[in-house]
C-alpha positions, 0 to 999 in steps of 0.5 A: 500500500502507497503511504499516503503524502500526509506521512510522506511531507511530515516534518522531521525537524523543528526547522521543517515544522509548519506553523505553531510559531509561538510553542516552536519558533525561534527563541519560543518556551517550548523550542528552548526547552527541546534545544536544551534537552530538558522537556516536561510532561506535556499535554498538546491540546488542539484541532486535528491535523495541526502538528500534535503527532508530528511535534511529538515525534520531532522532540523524540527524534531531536532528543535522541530519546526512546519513544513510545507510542499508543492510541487511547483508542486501542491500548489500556491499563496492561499496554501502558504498563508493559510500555512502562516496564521498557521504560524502566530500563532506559533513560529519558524514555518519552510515552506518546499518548494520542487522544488521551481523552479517551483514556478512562480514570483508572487508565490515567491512574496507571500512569502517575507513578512513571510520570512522578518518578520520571520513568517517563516523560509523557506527551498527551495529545487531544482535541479535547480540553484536558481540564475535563478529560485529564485528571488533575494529578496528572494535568497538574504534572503536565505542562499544557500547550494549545496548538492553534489552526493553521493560518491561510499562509500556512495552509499555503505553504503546505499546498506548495510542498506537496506541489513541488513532491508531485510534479517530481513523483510524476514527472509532470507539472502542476499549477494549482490556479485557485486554492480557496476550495482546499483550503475550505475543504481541509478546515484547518486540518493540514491531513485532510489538506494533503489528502485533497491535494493528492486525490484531486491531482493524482484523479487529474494525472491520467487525463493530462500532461500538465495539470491545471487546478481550479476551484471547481475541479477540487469540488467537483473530484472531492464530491465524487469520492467522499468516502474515500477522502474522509478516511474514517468513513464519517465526517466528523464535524460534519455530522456533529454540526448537523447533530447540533443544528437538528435540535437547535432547530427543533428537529428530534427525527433529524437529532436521533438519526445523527446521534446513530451515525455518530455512535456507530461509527465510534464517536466519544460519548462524552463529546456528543454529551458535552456538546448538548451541554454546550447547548442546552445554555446557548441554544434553549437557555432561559426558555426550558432552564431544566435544559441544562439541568438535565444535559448535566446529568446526561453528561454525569450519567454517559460518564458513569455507564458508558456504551452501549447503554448510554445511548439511551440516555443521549437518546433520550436528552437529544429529543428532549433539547431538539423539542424544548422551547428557544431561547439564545437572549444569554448567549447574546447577552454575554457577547454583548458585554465582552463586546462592550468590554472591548470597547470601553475598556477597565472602567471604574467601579462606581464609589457606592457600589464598591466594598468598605472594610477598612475606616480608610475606604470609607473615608474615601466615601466606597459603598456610600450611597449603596442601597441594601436591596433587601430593606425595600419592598418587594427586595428591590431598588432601582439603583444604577449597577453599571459604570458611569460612562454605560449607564442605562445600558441593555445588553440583555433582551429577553427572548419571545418565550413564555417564560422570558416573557414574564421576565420581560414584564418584571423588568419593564416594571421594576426598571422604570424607563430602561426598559421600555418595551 
């Protein structure tokens, strides 16, 4: 079998290394630490296809060291055991863990001594935020280092590399006239660009003898063999995202059906459970809160019993999200204040609404002014909550929901000629 261009063009020194500048790049933290031979444990946190494997495999080959390698996905308790018995009898050993989110606890656990007492130098890679799926005596042992998606330029870069090793490999030449349909294709992820640039320009080498690019013949040749682009078969964010827009848009045929292609072709449960988690505030919020109250103990549930039985309890929070009532007033609401934030920058906190401890601030006159909410009829008074220079400011609008409604009017009531709906 031909080994794919992906393996091929993978760098093998940190010179050769596409993007990532700020871990790798001259004079960065992490490149120091490679150089001077004295690297932690670490955990490469980002998007697929960005570098994780490969950086992993360049710090080994630069530091001359054992390296060992395992998927969380194939290996348990009994592989990184025997990986660690190796360990003990060579110095400087690295273990290479990719998605270790998908390692459980007790998998984890088997871990924390060797990584204690330096048997071994651990390199996690996942997509996943390792505050949640790491456990927090090893996270606490490891250094943490996002990886972030590829710029356009590098993106770029990648496709003229991969240009330059086909018009040898096929002693004919190539122009790449338009690049948008790639780059949109690969979505960041440097693998799935170099699957497309192979497939497109070995697809158009029997046809001609110089091959000619374009946008359309990208689409059109990557349409045509789907299947075989996306090597799991699935397409990963694709579906979550058609998961994801099923219950937002109120569709609970369209969620179970996407929940199913995600289970039966392996995805995590955890990640679709968190992903309705994710939701469930952004997406329903204030219209249904048991929203989040029961994505939560959906979450809770898949990580307690796993599959195949949590199927039924996605199942069942799926349909539940996809049929609740609306609501994005919160989400909104809080990208409003960030927004006004930025704008506005660090503005003071007005003098009544700050704390006196000390006889010193309250001779500066803090919390003079401040009115106790609970002293008023019905527990409350209109009193200004924000800075001087935004006063009056709305950045939260109910949503058009029976219970922002009623929200709305408590409101319109209370906070007379603010909100003036």
């Amino acid at each position: 079998m031909e080994t794919p261009l992906a393996e091929i063009l993978r760098p093998k020194t940190l010179d050769e290394y596409i993007g990532q500048k700020h871990l790798v790049g001259q004079q960065s933290i992490l490149r120091r630490a490679i150089e001077a031979g004295n690297i932690p444990s670490m955990i490469l946190w980002g998007p697929p296809g960005v570098g994780k494997t490969t950086l992993a495999n360049i710090i080994a080959n630069t530091l001359f060291c054992p390296f060992y390698s395992l998927s969380a996905i194939n290996s348990g308790v009994k592989e990184v055991r025997d990986v660690i018995e190796k360990a003990r009898h060579t110095n400087g050993s690295i273990l290479f863990i990719d998605e270790i989110h998908r390692f459980s606890k007790n998998q984890q656990d088997s871990l924390l001594g060797a990584v204690e007492q330096g048997v071994i130098t651990l390199i996690g890679a996942t997509t996943e935020n390792p505050s949640f799926e790491v456990i927090s005596p090893l996270l606490s042992r490891c250094q943490v280092y996002v990886l972030k998606t590829f710029e356009k330029k590098e993106l770029l870069e990648i496709i003229e590399k991969a240009k330059i090793f086909l018009e040898k490999r096929l002693s004919k030449t190539i122009h790449i006239k338009e690049t948008d349909a790639l780059i949109r294709i690969s979505t960041g992820d440097a693998r799935k660009l170099l699957n497309a640039v192979e497939m497109v320009i070995y697809q158009m080498a029997d046809t001609s003898a110089e091959i000619i690019v374009s946008n359309e013949d990208v689409t059109k040749i990557i349409q045509q063999n789907i299947s075989i682009y996306d090597k799991k078969g699935e397409m990963h964010y694709d579906i979550i995202s058609a998961f994801i827009k099923s219950m937002r848009g109120s569709d609970p045929n369209a969620a179970v059906y996407w929940l199913a292609r995600m289970l039966i072709s392996g995805e995590d449960p955890l990640f679709i459970a968190r992903r309705m988690l994710i939701l469930a505030s952004e997406d329903i919020g204030l219209a249904n809160p048991n929203a989040l109250l029961i994505a939560n103990t959906c979450f809770d549930a898949v990580n307690k019993i796993g599959y195949p039985e949590c199927r039924i309890i996605l199942s069942q929070t799926a349909v539940y999200l996809a049929t609740s009532p609306k609501s994005n007033s919160t989400y909104m609401a809080i990208n409003n204040a960030m927004a006004e934030v930025e704008r506005t920058g660090d503005l003071p906190v007005p003098l009544y609404l700050r704390n006196a401890p000390t006889k010193l601030m309250k001779d500066m006159h803090y919390s003079d002014g401040y009115k106790y909410a609970h002293d008023y009829k019905g527990n409350f008074i209109q009193l200004e909550f924000l800075p001087e220079e935004i006063k009056n400011k709305i950045l939260y609008e109910p949503g058009d929901n029976s219970k922002e409604q009623n929200i709305k009017q408590t409101l319109k009531n209370n906070w007379t000629g603010i909100y003036n709906y």
